[in-house]
N, C-alpha and C positions, 0 to 999 in steps of 0.2 A: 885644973884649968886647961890644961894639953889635950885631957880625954875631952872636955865640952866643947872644944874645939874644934876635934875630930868628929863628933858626932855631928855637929853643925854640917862640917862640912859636906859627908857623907847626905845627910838631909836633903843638902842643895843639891848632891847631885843627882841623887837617884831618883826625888821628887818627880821631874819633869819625866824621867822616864818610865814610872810605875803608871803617870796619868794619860801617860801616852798609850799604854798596855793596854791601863782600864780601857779609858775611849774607844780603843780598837777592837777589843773585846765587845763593847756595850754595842757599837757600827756595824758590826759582820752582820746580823742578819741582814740589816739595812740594803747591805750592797750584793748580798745573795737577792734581795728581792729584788736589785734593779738591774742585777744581771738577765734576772728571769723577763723582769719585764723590757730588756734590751733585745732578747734571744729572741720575744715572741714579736716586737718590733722589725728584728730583721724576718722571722721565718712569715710575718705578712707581707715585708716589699717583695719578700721572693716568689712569693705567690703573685702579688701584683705585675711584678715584672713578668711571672711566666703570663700572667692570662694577657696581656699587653703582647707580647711574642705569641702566644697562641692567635689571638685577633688578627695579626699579620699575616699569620700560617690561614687562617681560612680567610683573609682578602687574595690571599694568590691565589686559593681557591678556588674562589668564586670568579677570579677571572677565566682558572680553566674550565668550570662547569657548564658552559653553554655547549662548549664542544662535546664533552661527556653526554649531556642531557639529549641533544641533538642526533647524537649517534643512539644511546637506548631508544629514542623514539624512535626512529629510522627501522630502527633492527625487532622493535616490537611489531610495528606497523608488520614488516615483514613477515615475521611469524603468524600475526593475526591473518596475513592474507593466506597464506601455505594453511595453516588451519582450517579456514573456511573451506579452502580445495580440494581438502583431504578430508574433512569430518563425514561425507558420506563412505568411506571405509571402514567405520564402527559399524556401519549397519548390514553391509552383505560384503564378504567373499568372493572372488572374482570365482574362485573355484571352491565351492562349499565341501568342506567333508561329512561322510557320510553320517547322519544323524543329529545335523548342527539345527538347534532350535536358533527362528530368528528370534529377535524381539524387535520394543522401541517403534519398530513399523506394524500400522496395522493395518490388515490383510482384508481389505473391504472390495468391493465390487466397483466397479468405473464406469462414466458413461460414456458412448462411443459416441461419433455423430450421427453414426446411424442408427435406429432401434426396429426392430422387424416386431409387426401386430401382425396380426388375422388376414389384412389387405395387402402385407408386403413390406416392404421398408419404407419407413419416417423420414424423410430429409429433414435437418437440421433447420431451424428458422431463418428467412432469410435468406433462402435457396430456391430458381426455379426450380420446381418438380418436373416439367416438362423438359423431357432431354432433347438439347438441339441434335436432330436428325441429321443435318449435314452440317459441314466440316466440324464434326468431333475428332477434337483436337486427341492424339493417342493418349492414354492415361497410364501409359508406362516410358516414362523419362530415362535416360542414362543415366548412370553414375555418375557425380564429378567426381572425379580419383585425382588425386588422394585428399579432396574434399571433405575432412571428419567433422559436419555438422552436424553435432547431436541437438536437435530441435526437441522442444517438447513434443510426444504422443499422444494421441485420446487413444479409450479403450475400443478394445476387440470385441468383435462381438462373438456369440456364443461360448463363452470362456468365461473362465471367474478374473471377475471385474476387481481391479484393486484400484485403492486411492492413492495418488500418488502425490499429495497436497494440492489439485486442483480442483477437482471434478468430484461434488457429493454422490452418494450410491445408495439407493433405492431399490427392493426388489426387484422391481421394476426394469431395471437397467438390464440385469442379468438375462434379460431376453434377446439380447443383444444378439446380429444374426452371428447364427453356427462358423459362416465364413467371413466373416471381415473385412471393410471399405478396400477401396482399391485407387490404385498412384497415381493419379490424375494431377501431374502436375502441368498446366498450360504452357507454362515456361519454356519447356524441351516438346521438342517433337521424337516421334519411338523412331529408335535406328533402322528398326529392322524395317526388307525392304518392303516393295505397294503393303502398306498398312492398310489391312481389312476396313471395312464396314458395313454396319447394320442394312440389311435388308428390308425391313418393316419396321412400323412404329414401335410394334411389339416390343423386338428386339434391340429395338436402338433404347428403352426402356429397359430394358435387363441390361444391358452394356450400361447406362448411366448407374444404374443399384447396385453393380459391381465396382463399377469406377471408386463409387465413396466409399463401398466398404475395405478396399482397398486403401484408400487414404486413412481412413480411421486405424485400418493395422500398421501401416509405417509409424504414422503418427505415436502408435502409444507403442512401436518397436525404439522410435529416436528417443522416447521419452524416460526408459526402463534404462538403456543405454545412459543417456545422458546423467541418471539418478545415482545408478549401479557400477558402472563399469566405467566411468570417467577417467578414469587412472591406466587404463590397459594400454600397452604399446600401442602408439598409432601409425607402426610399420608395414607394410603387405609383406612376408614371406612367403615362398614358395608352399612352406606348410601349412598357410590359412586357405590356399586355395587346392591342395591338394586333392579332395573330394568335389572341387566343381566340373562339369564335362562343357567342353565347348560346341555347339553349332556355328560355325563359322556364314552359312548362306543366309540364314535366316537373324543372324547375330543375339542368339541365348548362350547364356550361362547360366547351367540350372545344378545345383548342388543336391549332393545324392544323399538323401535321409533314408536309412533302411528303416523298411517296415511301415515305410509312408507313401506305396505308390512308387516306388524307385525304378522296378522293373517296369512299369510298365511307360513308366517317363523315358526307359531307356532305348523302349522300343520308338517310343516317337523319333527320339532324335535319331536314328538310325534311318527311319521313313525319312528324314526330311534331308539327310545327308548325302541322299540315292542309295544306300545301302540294304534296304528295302524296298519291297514296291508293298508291303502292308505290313502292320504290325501281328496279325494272327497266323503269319507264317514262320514267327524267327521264335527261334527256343530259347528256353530257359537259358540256359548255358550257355548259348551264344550271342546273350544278352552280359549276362557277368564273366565270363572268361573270354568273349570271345577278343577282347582288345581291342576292338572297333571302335569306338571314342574316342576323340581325344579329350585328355585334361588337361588343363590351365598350367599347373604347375609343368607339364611337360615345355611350354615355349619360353623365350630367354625373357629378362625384365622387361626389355621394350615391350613385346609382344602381351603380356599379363596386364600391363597399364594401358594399353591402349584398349584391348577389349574390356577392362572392368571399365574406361572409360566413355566407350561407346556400345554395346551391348548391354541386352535385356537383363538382367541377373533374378535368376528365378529360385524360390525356395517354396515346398513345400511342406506342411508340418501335421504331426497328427499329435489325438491327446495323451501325455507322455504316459502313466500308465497301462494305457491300453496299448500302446506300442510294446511296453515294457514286455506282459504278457506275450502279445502276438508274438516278439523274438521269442521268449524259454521256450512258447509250444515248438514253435519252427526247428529250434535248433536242438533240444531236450528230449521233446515227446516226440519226434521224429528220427529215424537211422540220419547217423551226420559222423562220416570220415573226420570231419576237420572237428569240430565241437564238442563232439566227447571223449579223444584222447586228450586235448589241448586243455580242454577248460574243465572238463564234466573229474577228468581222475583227480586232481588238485581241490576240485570244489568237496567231494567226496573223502579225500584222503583227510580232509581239514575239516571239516563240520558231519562227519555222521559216525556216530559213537558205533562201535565192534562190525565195521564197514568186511563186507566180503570180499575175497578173493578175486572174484568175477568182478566185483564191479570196481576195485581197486584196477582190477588189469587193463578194463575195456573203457571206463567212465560213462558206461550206458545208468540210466534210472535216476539222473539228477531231479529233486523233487525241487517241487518251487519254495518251499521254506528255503530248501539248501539253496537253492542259487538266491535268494532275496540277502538270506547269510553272508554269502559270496561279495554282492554289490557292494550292502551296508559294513563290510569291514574295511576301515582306513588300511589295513596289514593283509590287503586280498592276495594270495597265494598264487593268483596270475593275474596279469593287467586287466585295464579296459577295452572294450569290443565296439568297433562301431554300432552294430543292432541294437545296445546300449545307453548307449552315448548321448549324455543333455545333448536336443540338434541347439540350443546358445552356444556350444562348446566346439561340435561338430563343424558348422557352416559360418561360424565368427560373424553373425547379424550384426553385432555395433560395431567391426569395422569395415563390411563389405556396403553396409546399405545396400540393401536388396529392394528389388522395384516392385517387385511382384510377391507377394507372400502369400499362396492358397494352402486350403484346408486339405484335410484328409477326407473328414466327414461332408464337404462338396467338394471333391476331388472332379468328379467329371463335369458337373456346371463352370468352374471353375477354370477347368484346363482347356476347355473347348473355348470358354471367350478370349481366353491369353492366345489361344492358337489363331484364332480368327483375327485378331488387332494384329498380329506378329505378318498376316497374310500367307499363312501354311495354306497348302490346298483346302479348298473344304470338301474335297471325300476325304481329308484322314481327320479322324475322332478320336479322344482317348479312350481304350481299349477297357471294357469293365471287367473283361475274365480275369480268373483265380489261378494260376498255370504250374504252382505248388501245394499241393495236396488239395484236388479241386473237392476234393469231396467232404474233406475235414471242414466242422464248421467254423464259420467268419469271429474271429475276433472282437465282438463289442463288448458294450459298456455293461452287458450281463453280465458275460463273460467273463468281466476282467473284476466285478465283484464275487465273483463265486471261488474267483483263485487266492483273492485279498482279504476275504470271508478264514482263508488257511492261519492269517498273521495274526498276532496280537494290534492291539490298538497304539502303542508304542510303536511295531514293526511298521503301520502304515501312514505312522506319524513322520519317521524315518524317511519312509521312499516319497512321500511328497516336498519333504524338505531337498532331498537329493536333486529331486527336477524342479525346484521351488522357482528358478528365472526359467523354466522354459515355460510355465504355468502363468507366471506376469507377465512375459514376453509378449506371449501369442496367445495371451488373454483366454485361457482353461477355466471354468470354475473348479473349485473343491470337489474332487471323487467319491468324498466321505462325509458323511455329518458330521465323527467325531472331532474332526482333525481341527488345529485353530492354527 
């Protein structure tokens, strides 16, 4: 009875707690699954609350983006301007090294205003042909200093014509005259003093056909300029004018291109200075060493701005090439103190395979390959030489503005009408003698292929590239058929 008792009791008690075990037992998964599905309840408000906080984060945002957005415009805008102003330095080098092919620009012929046929020169449409006889207005203007209007140019005539995206080119163009429009701007009257004029109708006809061909070479000189050379200091330094000589009476500034008529431009200004009473009396030597000139760079700043600003500024130019030549003969093929220790031992020491003694010693027998060698190495073993020398580089045409630009190949047509506007006496003419080596033959365009006939086609792809702006400048055609 005791034991059934005890087992009862035991029953009672343990009962609830065995079904309590069970239960708890049989629930566990139960509340593992709703833990899981508690955990993934909260790891989505946390999400929800972050993107709720993120949405805030870009309303403040968005309130500072207009300043953000406003400044990249601002700063784009900029660089797209600076861009534009500078995208013409992909295409040329202010100072090319030797051998540099251009591209991208192509190298076509231009037409000038003027174009010379069988009868003379073409005035442009639109223009009397009949030159007014009197008051022709002088067609050599001053400078405005330090005025750097680089206006558009049309081409030059008798030079190779390039396109400079305005003006199509047609063989035809290329007949352009030899010597090139002239500065006929109405605006200015010529400083210098009683300004000549025409005698007969004739001549007052040739004074008008020079006039334009003069306009037409400023013209496509501001144009090459404005294209090319946009970017160059637009400072005046004593060393841009160092190569110019002053005429103070007659107010010229004519810059000295050797191997372009130099001397004998130097004898003019000598005649007009009283320093002569004619030009076929003053020598050689007392033409270049005698010191008689002055130049430009010699007077203080006032005195440099005031005549670039009121005086004639004269350049004359020949075709680079044949210049090229004319120097090596001058200074190579002939006895020269100064040119063949200086330049000719270095050229020789460096470019001619088991060189001799003699000519180590003396630097006489420089051949033209060797000095072409010479030019064409960026790592030339002695400088550059004025005789040389791009005259773009020489005489700084896009920052001087020059009024007057004549040729080589009409040098005396040319310099006689400049002389006569300027009101120089008219007994003195420019001089046509040869007064270094008068007997050696003249320098042309045979010539200067029989020596370039020495190079390879490479070699005179080179040296056109090397004077490639004095060639666009002052409007040259191409020397070579091969060349492109």
């Amino acid at each position: 009875m005791s034991c059934y008792v005890l087992y009862c009791a035991c029953c009672y008690i343990l009962c609830p707690v065995l079904s309590g075990l069970t239960l708890s037992l049989f629930s566990l998964p139960r509340q593992q699954s709703e833990l899981r599905q508690d955990s993934r309840m909260l790891w989505v408000e946390c999400r929800i609350v972050d993107a709720l906080r993120g949405r805030r984060r870009m309303r403040a945002t968005a309130v500072k983006l207009p300043c953000s957005f406003w400044f990249l415009l601002l700063f784009g805008a900029g660089g797209l301007v600076l861009f534009i102003h500078l995208q013409d330095l992909s295409e040329m080098v202010q100072q090319q090294a030797p051998g540099v092919k251009l591209r991208g620009t192509a190298r076509q012929s231009r037409e000038a205003l003027c174009t010379q046929d069988s009868e003379g020169v073409r005035v442009s449409p639109g223009q009397d042909q009949r030159p007014a006889v009197e008051g022709l207005t002088s067609p050599i203007p001053p400078m405005q200093f330090p005025a750097f209007q680089w206006t558009r140019h049309s081409a030059t005539p008798g030079s190779r014509e390039q396109d400079m995206g305005s003006l199509r080119v047609t063989k035809r163009h290329r007949k352009l005259l030899k010597t090139s429009p002239v500065v006929s701007n109405n605006s200015h009257n010529s400083s210098s003093s009683s300004s000549g004029s025409p005698d007969s109708p004739e001549e007052s006809w040739q004074w008008h056909r020079l006039s334009h061909i003069q306009e037409a070479r400023r013209r496509l000189m501001k144009e090459v300029c404005a294209k090319y050379k946009s970017s160059i200091s637009r400072t005046i330094t004593p060393h841009h004018v160092s190569r110019i000589y002053v005429e103070d009476k007659y107010k010229l500034l004519y810059c000295e291109v050797p191997k372009a008529g130099c001397s004998n431009w130097k004898r003019i200004l000598m005649v007009l200075s009283g320093l002569a009473s004619s030009t076929h009396e003053i020598k050689h030597d007392a033409v270049h060493y005698g010191n008689h000139l002055k130049r430009l760079d010699s007077f203080d700043r006032q005195g440099i701005t005031q005549r670039l600003e009121t005086y004639t500024k004269v350049l004359f130019v020949r075709e680079p090439l044949e210049r090229l030549v004319s120097a090596f003969r001058d200074k190579f093929e002939n006895p020269n103190t100064y040119y063949h220790p200086v330049f000719g031992k270095p050229i020789i020491s460096k470019y001619r395979v088991n060189a001799s003694k003699v000519a180590l010693r003396t630097g006489s027998g420089v051949t033209f390959q060797e000095f072409m060698q010479y030019l064409l190495d960026v790592h030339r073993p002695v400088g550059m030489d004025i005789h040389w020398e791009p005259t773009s580089q020489l005489c700084s045409p896009c920052l001087l503005d020059y009024n007057f630009i004549g040729k080589f190949e009409t040098m005396e047509e040319e310099a006689n009408f400049l002389l006569r506007r300027t009101g120089a006496p008219h007994n003195l003419t420019f001089p046509s003698f040869k007064d270094r080596n008068p007997k050696a033959e003249r320098t042309s365009t045979h010539l200067t292929h029989r020596y370039f006939a020495q190079l390879s086609t490479s070699e005179r792809q080179r040296a056109y590239d090397f004077y490639y702006m004095d060639y666009l400048m002052f409007n040259y055609s191409k020397p070579f058929k091969d060349l492109y």
